[in-house]
N, C-alpha and C positions, 0 to 999 in steps of 0.2 A: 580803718574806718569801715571797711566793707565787713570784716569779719565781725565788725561790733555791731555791725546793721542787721546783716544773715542770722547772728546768736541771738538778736533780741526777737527777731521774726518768730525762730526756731521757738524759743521759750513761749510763745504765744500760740502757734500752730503748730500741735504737736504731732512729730512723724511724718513730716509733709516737705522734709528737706532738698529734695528737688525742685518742688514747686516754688520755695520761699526764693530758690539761688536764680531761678529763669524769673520770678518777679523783681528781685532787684537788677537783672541783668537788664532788663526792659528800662528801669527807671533810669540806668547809667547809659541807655540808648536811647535815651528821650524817645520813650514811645508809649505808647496805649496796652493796656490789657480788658482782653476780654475774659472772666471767669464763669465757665457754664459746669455748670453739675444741681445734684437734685440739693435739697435743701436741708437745714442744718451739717452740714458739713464745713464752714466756717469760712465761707466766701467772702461776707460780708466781716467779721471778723480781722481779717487778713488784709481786708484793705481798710480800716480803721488804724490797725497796727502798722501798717506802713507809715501813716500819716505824722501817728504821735511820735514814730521811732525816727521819722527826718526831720521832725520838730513842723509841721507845714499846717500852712492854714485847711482844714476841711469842712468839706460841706455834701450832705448826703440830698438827692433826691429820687422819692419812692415813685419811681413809673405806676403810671394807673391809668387806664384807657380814658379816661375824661380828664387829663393831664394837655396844656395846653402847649403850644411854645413859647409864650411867654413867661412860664411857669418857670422854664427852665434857664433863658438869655434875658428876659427882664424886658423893659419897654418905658414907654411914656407912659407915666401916670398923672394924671389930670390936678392939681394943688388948687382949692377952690382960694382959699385965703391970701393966691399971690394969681389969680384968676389966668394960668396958663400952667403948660405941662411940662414936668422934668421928669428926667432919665432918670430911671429905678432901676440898678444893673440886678440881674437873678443869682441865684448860689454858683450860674458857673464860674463867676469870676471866683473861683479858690483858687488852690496850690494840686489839691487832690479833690477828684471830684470822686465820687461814689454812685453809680450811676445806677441804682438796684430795680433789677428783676427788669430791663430795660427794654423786655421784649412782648412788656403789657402794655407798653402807650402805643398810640397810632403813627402810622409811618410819618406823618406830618409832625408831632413833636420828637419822634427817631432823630428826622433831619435836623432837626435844630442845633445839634449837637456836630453837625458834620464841617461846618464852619471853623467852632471851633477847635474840634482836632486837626484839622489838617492846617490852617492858615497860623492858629493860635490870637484868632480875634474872633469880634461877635459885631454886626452891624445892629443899630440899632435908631431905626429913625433915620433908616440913610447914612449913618456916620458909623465908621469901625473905630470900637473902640478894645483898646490891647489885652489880653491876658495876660497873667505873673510870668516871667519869665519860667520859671518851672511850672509846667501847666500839666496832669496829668490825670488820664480818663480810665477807672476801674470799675468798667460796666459786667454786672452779674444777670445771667437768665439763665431756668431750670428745660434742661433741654426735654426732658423727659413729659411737660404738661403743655395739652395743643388747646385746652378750651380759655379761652377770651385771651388769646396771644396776639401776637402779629410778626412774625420770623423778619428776623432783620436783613434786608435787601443787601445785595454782595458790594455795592457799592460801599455801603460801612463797613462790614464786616472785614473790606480792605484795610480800612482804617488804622485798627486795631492791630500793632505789632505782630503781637501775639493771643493766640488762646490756652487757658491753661485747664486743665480739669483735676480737682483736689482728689477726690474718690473718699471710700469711706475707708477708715483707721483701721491696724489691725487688732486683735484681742487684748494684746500689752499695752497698744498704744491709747485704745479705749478707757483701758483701766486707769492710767496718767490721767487721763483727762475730765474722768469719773474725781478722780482723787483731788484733780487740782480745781475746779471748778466747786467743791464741796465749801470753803466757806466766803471764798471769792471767786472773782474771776483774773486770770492772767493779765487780761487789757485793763486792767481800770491801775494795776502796778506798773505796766511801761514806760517809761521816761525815754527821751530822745537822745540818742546815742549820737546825733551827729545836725546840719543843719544846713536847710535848702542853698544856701552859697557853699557852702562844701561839695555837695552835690553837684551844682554846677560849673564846680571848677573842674572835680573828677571826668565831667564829660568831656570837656575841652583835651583832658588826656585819652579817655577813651578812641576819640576820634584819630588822637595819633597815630595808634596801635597798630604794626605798619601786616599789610593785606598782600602779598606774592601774587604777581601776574599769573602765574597758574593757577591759584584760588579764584584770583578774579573771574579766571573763565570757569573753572569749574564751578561755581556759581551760575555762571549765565546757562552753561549746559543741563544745569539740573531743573531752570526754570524752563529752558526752550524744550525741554524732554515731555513737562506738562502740556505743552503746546501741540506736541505732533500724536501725543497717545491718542489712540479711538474711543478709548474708553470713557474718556474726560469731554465733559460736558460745556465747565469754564476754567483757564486755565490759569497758572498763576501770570500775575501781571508786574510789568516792572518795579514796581512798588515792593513787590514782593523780592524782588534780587536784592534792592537796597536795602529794606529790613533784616535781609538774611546777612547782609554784612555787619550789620548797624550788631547784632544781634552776637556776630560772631566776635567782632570787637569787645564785647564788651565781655562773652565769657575768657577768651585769653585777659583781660585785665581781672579778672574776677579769681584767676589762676595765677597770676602775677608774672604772667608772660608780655612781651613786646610786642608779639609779634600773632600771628592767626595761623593754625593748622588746620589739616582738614577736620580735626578730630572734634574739634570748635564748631563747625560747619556743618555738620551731622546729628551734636550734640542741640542745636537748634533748631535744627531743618523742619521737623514735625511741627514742634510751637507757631513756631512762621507759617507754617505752607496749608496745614490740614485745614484752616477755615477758610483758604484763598481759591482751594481744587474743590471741584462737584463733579463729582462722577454722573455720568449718565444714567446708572442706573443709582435708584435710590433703597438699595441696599445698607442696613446702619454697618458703620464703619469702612467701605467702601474704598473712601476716601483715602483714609490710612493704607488699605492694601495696595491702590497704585502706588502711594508715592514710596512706600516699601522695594515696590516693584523698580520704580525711577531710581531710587537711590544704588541698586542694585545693579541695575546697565549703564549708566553712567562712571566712566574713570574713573578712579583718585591719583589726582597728582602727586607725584613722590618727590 
């Protein structure tokens, strides 16, 4: 099922085979992705094709700086004809949320969405009411544009599993996409190769996936590493050791292994950690050379 997942990504996002394997690694970690890169490069794209290919309900909403919160979690709306007001829930309640360009609304409808990631409910009118059991959040911002933005505060940006960055294709792979794009497009042929209770069964194995007390701490050593650097501004936070497990679980299942190496653990480490660490200085990519750096003075258990 996995390999039927990744092949249908692949065929849709062309040349982007790493990206496609760290997003369904995420989705079998039940966890969030954030996609940041410039535009047309097929962000949005990519998380449509996730949706149709697990078969899941979706629903996109376009951030825009006059974007309210109710826009997004729903609310009472007032019924004149039964002269009192009932709950109108908003598109988050899907399967796959689409969360695009999420870094032009105001911090105040940002937040609205932080409920729902992390709890997997939404209060409304004082009363929580549940999310799908598969609930998952693929918010895209173009990092490169600062006029009528709003940088998503570190407390979300915790949120989110992982960050992924597609980049642009290379010459061959442009050429495919020139060619395939020419009397259609790839996503409007998709068909769902598998189906959100499937999904959620896989998880239930993922979790199994058994974790070596020396991983365990080699983990916690590579988060407490970000903790005592000078260089480092904020550092990663528990949240972040558990993802990096959640994370590494899931590429050993994605390998068809039992069990987690450190090789798992490394293979993730970036995804996870590079939007959790701020460097002091704000130098672009910075970030990445510490934990380069951390990965480097820190063990590997043998």
């Amino acid at each position: 099922m996995i390999k039927r997942l990744i092949d249908a990504l692949d065929s849709v996002l062309l040349g982007k085979h790493d990206s496609v394997e760290m997003l369904v690694m995420a989705l079998l970690a039940d966890g969030h992705v954030l996609i940041e890169d410039v535009p047309g490069t097929g962000k949005t794209t990519l998380a449509k094709a996730l949706a149709a290919a697990v078969g899941a309900d979706f629903a996109r909403i376009q951030f825009t700086p006059d974007l309210l919160p109710a826009d997004v979690t729903g609310g009472a709306v007032y019924k004149a004809n039964k002269g009192d007001f009932e709950i109108r829930k908003g598109p988050v309640f899907t399967q796959v949320l689409l969360a695009d360009e999420i870094n032009r609304a105001s911090p105040r409808t940002q937040s609205a969405l932080l409920e729902a990631m992390e709890e997997r409910q939404v209060s409304l009118e004082g009363t929580p009411h549940k999310l799908p059991e598969l609930f998952m959040v693929l918010a895209t911002e173009n990092p490169v544009e600062f006029h009528g933005v709003f940088p998503l505060p570190e407390a979300q940006m915790d949120r989110f599993m992982i960050r992924l960055s597609l980049g642009y294709p290379s010459d061959e792979t442009e050429l495919q996409i020139l060619r395939s794009h020419r009397e259609s497009k790839p996503l409007d042929s998709l068909t769902a190769v598998t189906t959100p209770d499937e999904i959620l069964k896989t998880r239930k194995e993922v979790v199994r996936i058994h974790v070596d007390e020396a991983l365990e701490q080699y983990v916690v050593s590579l988060v407490q590493a970000t903790r005592v650097n000078p260089a480092v501004r904020l550092a990663a936070s528990p949240r972040a050791g558990i993802n990096l497990v959640k994370m590494a679980q899931a590429s050993a299942y994605v390998a068809g292994r039992d069990f987690v190496n450190p090789d798992d653990i490394q293979k993730v480490f970036y995804p996870v950690m590079e939007h959790r660490v701020f460097a002091k200085e704000s130098t672009p990519g910075i970030s990445r050379v510490l934990l380069e750096q951390i990965v480097k003075q820190v063990k590997i258990p043998k």
